[in-house]
C-alpha positions in Angstrom: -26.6 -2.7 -2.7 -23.4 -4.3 -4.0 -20.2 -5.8 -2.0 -16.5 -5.7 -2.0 -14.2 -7.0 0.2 -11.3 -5.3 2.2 -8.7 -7.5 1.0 -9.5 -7.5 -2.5 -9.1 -3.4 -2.2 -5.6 -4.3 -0.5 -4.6 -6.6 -3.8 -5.3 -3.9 -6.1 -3.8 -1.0 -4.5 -0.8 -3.1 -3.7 -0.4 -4.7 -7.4 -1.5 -0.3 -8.3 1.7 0.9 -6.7 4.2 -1.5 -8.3 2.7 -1.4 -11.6 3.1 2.7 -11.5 6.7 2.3 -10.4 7.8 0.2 -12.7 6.0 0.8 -15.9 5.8 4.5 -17.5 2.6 5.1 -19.5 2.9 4.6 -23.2 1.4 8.2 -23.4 4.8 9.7 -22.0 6.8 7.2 -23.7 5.0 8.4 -26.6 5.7 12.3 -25.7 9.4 11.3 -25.4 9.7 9.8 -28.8 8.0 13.0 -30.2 10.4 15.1 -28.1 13.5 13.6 -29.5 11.9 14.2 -33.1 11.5 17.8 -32.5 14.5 18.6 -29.9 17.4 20.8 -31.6 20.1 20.3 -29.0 22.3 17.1 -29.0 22.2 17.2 -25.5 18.3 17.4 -25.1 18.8 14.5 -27.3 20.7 12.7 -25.5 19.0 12.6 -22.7 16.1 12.1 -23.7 17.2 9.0 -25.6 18.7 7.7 -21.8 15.1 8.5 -20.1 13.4 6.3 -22.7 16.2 3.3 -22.3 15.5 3.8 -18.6 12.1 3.5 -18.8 12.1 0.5 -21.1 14.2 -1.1 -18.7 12.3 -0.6 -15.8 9.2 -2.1 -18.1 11.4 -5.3 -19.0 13.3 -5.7 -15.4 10.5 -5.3 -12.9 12.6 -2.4 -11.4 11.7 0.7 -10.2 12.1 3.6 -12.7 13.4 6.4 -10.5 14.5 5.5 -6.7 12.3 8.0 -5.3 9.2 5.8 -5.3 6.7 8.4 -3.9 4.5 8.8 -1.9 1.6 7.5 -2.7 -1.0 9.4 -3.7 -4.6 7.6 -3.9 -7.6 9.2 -6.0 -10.8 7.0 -5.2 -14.5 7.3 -6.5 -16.8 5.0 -4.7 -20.1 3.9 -6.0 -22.6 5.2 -3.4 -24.2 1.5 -3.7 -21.2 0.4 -3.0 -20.6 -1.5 0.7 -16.9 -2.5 1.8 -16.8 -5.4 4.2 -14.2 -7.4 5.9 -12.9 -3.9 6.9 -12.7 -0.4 6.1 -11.3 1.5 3.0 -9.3 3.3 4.3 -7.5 1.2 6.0 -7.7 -1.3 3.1 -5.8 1.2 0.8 -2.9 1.9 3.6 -2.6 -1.9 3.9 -2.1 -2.1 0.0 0.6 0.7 0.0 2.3 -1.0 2.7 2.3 -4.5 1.1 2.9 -2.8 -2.3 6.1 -0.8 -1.5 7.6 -4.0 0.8 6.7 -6.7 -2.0 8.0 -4.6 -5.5 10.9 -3.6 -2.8 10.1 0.5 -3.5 11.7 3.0 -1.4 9.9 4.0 2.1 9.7 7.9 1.9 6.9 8.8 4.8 7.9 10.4 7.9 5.8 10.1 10.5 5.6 13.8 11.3 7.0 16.8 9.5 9.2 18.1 12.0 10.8 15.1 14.4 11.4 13.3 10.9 11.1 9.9 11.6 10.1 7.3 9.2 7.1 5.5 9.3 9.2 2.9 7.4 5.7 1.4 5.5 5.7 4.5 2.8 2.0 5.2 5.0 0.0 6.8 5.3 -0.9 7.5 1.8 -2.9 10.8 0.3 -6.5 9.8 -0.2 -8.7 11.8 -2.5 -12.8 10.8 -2.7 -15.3 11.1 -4.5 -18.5 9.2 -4.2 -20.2 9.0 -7.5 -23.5 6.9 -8.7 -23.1 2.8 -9.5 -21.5 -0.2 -7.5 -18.2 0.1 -8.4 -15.0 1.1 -7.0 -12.6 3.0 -9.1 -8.8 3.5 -8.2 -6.1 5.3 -9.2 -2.4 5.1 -7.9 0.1 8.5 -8.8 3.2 8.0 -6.7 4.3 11.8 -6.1 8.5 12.2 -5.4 9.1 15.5 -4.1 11.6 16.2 -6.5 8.8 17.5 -8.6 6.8 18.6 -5.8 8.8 20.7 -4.1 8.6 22.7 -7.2 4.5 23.5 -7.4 3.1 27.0 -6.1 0.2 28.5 -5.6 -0.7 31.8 -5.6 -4.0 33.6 -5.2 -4.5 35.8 -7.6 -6.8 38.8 -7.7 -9.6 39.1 -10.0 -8.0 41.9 -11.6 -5.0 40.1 -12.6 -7.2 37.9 -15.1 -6.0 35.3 -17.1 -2.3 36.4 -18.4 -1.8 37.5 -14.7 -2.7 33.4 -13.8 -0.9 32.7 -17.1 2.4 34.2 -15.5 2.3 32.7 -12.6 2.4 29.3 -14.0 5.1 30.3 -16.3 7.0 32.1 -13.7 6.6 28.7 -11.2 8.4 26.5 -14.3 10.7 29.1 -14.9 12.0 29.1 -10.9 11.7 25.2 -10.7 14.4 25.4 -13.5 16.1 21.0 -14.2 14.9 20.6 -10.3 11.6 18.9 -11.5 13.9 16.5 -13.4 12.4 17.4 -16.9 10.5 17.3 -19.1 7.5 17.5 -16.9 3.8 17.5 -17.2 2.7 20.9 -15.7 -0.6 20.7 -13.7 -2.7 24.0 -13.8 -6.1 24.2 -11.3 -7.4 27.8 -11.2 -10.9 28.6 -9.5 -12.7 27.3 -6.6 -10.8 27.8 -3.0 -7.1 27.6 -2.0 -7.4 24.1 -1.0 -9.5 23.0 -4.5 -7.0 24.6 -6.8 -4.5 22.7 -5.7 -6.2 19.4 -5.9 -7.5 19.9 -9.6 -3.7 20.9 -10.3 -2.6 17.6 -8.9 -5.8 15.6 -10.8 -4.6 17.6 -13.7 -1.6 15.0 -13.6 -3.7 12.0 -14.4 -4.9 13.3 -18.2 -2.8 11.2 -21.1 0.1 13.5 -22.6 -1.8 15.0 -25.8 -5.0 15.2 -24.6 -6.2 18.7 -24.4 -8.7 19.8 -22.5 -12.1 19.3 -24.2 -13.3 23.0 -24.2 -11.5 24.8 -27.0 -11.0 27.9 -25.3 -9.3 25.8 -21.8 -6.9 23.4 -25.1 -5.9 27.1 -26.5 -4.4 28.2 -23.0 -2.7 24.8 -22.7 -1.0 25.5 -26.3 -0.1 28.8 -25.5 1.1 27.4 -21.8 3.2 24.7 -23.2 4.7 27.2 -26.2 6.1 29.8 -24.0 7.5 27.2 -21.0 9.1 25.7 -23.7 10.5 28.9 -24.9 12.5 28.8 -21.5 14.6 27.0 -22.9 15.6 24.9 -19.5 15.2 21.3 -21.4 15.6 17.9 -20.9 17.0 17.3 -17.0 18.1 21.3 -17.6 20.7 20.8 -19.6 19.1 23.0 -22.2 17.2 22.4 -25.5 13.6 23.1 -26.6 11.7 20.2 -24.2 11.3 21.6 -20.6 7.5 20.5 -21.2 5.8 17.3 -22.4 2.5 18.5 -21.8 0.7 21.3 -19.6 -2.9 20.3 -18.7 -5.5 22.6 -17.3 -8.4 22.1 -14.9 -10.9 24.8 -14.2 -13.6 25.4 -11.5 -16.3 28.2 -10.2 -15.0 30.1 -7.9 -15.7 33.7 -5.8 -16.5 37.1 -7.1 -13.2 37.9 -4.9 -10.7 35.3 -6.1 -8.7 33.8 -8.2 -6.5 30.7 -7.4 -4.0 29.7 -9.4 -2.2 26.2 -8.2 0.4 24.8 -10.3 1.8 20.9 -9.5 4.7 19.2 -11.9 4.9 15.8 -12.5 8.9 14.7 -13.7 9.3 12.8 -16.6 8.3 9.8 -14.3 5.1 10.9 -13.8 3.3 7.5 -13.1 0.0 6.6 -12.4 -2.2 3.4 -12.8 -5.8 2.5 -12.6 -8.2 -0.2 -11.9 -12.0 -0.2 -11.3 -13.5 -3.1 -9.2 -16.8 -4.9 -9.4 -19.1 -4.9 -6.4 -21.0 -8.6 -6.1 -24.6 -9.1 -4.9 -24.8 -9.1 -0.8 -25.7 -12.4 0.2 
């Protein structure tokens, strides 16, 4: 059994949420410079020229990228010889977000409860997803979430019947209704199988794969292909203003599910869509 301390969780998720507001992945930067290659409208062009000079000089400033800062969203895998001390992880990671979004001065976006609307001023709490896997070490990864993007996700549960160009559809059909709301061009995050509840998740995990990575089963990359042809056929484009790059990237996540159902959860990331990573050593227990 291997240790960790609380407050070295706390440094990490607090140095995790700064470094994923201010600095975009080179994978999207990357996805942008291949966007303006292949975009036909001046426009399109233009704008995507601005989002890369933005997010260089986030990179080269220290500032935040967009000023909706998120809310954080936490995915966490846990060694199961793993032991926090000096306090719990839970409250380790909230104490990181809080010290993360007051020290790299990020926008506070939590309300403490959906209907009085009052803020919890901290940006806490944060979304927490775990997963305890084998090993001693703790692996974290920060996705700050603005609700620009996710106001725009849907979910619908499909019947078997509808198969897959009825769950193709209905992601298509969730871009096409999200329209330049999402602040294009977005990753689109696809979960189908499992329960209502697990589709959504893998749709928002689905967010954390590198622009041009398919998915490693051929037949799950060919969907993703077709996905990202015909959303980009909407012809909605960079920030809406038209052009042939609604979509960076659409990435899909599968699970088993029942002989009944069908879920089909789609999440967008905007063209901010940040995340950052970090996996911590556990030491010997004295």
């Amino acid at each position: 059994m291997k240790e960790i301390q609380a407050a070295e969780i706390v440094s990490a998720v607090q140095e995790l949420c700064i470094e994923a507001n201010y600095d975009l992945g080179s994978d999207i930067m990357n996805g942008f410079r291949k966007a303006l290659k292949d975009e036909a409208s001046p426009l399109g062009q233009e704008v995507l020229e601005c989002l890369i000079e933005n997010a260089q000089i986030a990179h080269d400033e220290r500032v935040p990228m967009c000023q909706d800062t998120g809310m954080a969203v936490l995915f966490v895998e846990i060694g199961q010889d793993l032991h926090v001390v000096g306090g719990g992880l839970t409250e380790a990671i909230n104490e990181g977000v809080r010290q993360g979004y007051e020290k790299g001065f990020l926008r506070k976006s939590v309300v403490k409860d959906p209907f009085d609307r009052v803020n919890t001023g901290d940006n806490t709490p944060a979304i927490i997803h775990y997963e305890i896997v084998p090993g001693d070490t703790l692996h974290l990864v920060a996705a700050p979430k603005g609700f620009g993007s996710e106001n725009m996700g849907g979910l619908k549960m499909c019947k078997p019947s509808e198969g897959l160009e009825g769950a193709m559809q209905f992601v298509v059909d969730t871009v096409d209704r999200a329209g330049g709301n999402p602040c294009p061009p977005i990753i689109v995050g696809v979960g189908v199988g499992g329960t209502m509840e697990k589709a959504t998740f893998l749709a928002k995990k689905a967010l954390l794969r590198e622009v041009g990575r398919p998915n490693q089963e051929e037949r799950l990359a060919k969907i993703e292909e077709e996905l990202l042809r015909r959303i980009n056929r909407l012809g909605i484009g960079p920030q809406g203003f038209g052009g042939l790059t609604t979509a960076l990237a659409v990435n899909l996540e599968v699970y088993p599910t029942h002989i009944a159902g069908m879920p089909v959860a789609v999440n967008i990331g905007c063209h901010a869509t940040r995340h950052k990573e970090v996996t911590l050593q556990g030491r010997e227990s004295k």
